[in-house]
C-alpha positions in Angstrom: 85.3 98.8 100.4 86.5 95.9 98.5 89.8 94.6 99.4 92.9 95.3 97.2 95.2 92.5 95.8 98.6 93.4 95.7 102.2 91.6 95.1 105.3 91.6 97.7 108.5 92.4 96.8 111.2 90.2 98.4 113.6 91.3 101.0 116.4 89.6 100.2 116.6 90.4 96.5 113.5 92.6 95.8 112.6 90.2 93.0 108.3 90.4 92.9 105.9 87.1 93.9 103.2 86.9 92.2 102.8 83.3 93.7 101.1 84.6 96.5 98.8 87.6 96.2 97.7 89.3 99.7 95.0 91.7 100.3 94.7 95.2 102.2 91.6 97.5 102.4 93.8 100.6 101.6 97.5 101.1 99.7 98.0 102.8 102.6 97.9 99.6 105.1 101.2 97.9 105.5 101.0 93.9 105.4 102.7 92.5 108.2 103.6 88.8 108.2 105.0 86.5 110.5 108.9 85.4 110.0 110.1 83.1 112.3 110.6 85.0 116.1 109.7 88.3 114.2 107.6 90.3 111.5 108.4 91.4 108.2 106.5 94.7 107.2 105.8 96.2 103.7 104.0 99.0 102.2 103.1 100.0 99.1 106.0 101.4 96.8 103.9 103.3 93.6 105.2 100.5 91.6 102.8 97.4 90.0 103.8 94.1 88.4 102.0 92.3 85.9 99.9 89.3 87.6 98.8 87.4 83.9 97.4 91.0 82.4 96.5 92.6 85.4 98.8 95.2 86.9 99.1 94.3 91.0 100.5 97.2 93.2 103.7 96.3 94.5 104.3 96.4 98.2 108.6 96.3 99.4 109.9 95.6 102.9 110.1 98.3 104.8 111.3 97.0 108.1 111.5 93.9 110.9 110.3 93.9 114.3 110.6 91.3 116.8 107.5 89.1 118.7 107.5 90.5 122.1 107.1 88.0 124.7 
């Protein structure tokens, strides 16, 4: 299976990035990315945005969880 761009909303104001495009292998994978002594997680909404005329799906924050140590 080909891997899926998609677009991440931002925590803080919700506002999309298309800067930075990441890839998942199913809508239903969350993308989980290091934050200073944590992880931010985001799944897929049902929403897109517009990456030039493509439409991206739209991942949003959907929790925090710290490194264990």
């Amino acid at each position: 299976m080909n891997p899926i761009k998609v677009a991440l909303a931002d925590g803080v104001n919700g506002q999309p990035s298309t800067e930075t495009l990441y890839e998942v292998h199913d809508l239903a994978d969350k993308v989980k990315l290091q934050c200073g002594n944590g992880y931010r997680h985001f799944t897929y909404s049902g929403d897109s945005v517009a990456v030039g005329d493509i439409p991206v799906p739209l991942f949003h924050e959907c929790g925090r969880t710290k490194i264990a140590e």
